[in-house]
N, C-alpha and C positions, 0 to 999 in steps of 0.2 A: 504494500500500500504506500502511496505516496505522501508525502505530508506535505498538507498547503501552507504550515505555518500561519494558519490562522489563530486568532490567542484568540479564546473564549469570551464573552462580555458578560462577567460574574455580576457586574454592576446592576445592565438589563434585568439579568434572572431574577436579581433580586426583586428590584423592583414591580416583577409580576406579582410578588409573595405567591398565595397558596393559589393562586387561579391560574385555570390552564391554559395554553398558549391559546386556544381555541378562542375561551372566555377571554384572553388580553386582549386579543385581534379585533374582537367586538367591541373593546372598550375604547382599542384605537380609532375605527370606522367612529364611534360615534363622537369622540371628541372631533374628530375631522369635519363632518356636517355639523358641527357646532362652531365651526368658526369656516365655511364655507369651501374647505377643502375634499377632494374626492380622491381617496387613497383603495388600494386593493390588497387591504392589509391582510392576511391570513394566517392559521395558525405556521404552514411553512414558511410564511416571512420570518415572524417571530422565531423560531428556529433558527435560521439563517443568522439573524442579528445575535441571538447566546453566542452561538456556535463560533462565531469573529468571520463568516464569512461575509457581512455587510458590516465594516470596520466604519461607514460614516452614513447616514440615511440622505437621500436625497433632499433637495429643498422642502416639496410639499409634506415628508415625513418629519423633516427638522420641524416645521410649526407645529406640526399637529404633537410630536413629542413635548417640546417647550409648553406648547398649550396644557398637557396633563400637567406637567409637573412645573409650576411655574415660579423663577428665580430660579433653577437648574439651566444648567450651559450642556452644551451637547460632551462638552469632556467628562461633567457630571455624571452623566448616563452612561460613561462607558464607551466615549465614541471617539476615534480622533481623527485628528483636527483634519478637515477637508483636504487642505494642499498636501499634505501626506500622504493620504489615498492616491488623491489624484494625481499625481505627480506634478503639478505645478508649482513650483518654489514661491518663492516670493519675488516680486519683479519691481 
């Protein structure tokens, strides 16, 4: 097996506490229609983001996170920093 070096988001997990990735996914969809966003959140997204293979969530995922947990930075949650994903330094 090969290792993708993805480092796990312990942060995330926690943050679900005892609800299931299934129950989280819903609770993202509806924070999202509460602030006018339309995501396709799923229990395998959520998966995806523990697991460290979404190390940063896109823009419409950024709000709707920030939106749950509010005064949290996306470092907070376990996320880094954009330009490090994406390869674009600073310019």
């Amino acid at each position: 097996m090969v290792s993708t070096g993805a480092v796990p988001n312990l942060v995330f997990r926690q943050l679900r506490g005892q609800r299931s990735a299934g129950e989280f996914a819903a609770a993202v969809r509806r924070a999202a229609r509460e602030i006018g966003e339309q995501v396709a959140c799923d229990a395998r997204y959520i998966g995806r983001v523990e697991s460290g293979e979404i190390r940063c969530p896109n823009y419409a995922y950024e709000r709707v996170f920030l939106h749950m947990f509010p005064g949290a930075s996306l470092a907070d949650l376990g996320f880094s920093a954009r330009e490090s994903v994406r390869g674009r330094g600073a310019r």
